[in-house]
N, C-alpha and C positions, 0 to 999 in steps of 0.2 A: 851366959852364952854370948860369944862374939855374933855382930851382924852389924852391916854396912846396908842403907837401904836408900836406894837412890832417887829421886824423884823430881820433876820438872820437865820435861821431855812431852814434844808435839808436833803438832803440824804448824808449820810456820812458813809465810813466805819468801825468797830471797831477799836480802837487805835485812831482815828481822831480828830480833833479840830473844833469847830465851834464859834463861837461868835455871841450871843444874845444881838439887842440894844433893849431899852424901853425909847422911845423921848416921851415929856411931851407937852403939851399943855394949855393954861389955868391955870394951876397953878404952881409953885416954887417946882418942883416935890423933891430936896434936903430939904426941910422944913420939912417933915417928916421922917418916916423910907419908907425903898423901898425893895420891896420882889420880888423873882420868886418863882413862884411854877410851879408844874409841875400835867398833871393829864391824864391817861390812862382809855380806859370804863370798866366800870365797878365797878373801884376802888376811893376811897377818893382822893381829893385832896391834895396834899402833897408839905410841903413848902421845899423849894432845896436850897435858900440861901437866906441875908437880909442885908442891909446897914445903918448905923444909925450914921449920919451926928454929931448928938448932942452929941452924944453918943462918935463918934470917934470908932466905931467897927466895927466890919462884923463878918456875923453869917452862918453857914455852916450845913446842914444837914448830917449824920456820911456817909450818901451812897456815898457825894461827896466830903468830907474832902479830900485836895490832889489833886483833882483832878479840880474845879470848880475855879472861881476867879472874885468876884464882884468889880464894881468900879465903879466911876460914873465922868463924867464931869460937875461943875456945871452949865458954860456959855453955854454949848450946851442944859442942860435941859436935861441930859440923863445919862440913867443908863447901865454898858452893862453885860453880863456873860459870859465870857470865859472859855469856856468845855474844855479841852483835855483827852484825854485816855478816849473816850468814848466808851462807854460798850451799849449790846442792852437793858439792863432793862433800860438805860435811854431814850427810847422812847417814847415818851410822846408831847401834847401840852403846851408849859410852856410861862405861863402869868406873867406878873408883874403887882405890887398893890402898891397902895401908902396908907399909912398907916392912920388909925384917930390920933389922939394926942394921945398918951399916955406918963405916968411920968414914966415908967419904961417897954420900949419898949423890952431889952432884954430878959425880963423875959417871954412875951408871943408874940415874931416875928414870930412862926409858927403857931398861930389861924388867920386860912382864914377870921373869921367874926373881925377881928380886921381892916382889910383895908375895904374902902371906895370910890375906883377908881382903876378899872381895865380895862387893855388891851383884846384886843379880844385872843388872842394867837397867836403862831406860834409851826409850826409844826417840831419835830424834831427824825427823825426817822436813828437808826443807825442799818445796816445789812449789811452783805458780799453778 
């Protein structure tokens, strides 16, 4: 059975670092592209960063250019995102997804209906 199980996620204060893993389960979670997104109520769900093994890239949304930094191990099955200089608009629940096939992932890594296995989330709230 597929599962994505995310983990890392807290209280932190502005300026601060946290790191986000997403361990895999069931399947070769590096086989495809691997996403975080992030999502607050009310608002769309918003992709934050993306990894593409095939590809050889990583993909960054402009809120967190600089500041964000995906990577993945692939013997552990797992993908992780390293925040620093975190800010409160990045408060949010942020999930990762593993992507469908696609022949040109880059081009659309931040369409949420493009993934096909997602984690429950975790919670990642920054206040003073």
């Amino acid at each position: 059975q597929v599962q994505l199980v995310e983990s890392g996620g807290g209280l932190v204060q502005p300026g601060g670092s946290l790191r986000l893993s997403c361990a895999a389960s069931g399947l070769a979670l590096h086989s495809r592209g691997v996403a975080w997104f992030r999502q607050v109520p009310g608002k769309e769900r918003e992709a934050v960063s993306a990894i593409s093994r095939s590809a050889g890239s990583t993909y960054y949304a402009d809120s967190v250019k600089g500041r964000f930094t995906i990577s993945g191990e692939n013997l552990k099955n797992t993908v992780y995102l390293q925040m620093n200089s975190l800010k409160p608009e990045d408060t949010a629940v942020y999930y990762c997804a593993r992507a469908r096939r696609m022949a040109t992932y880059g081009a659309y890594w931040m369409d949420s209906s493009r993934y096909n296995f997602w984690g429950q989330g975790t919670q990642v709230t920054v206040s003073s």
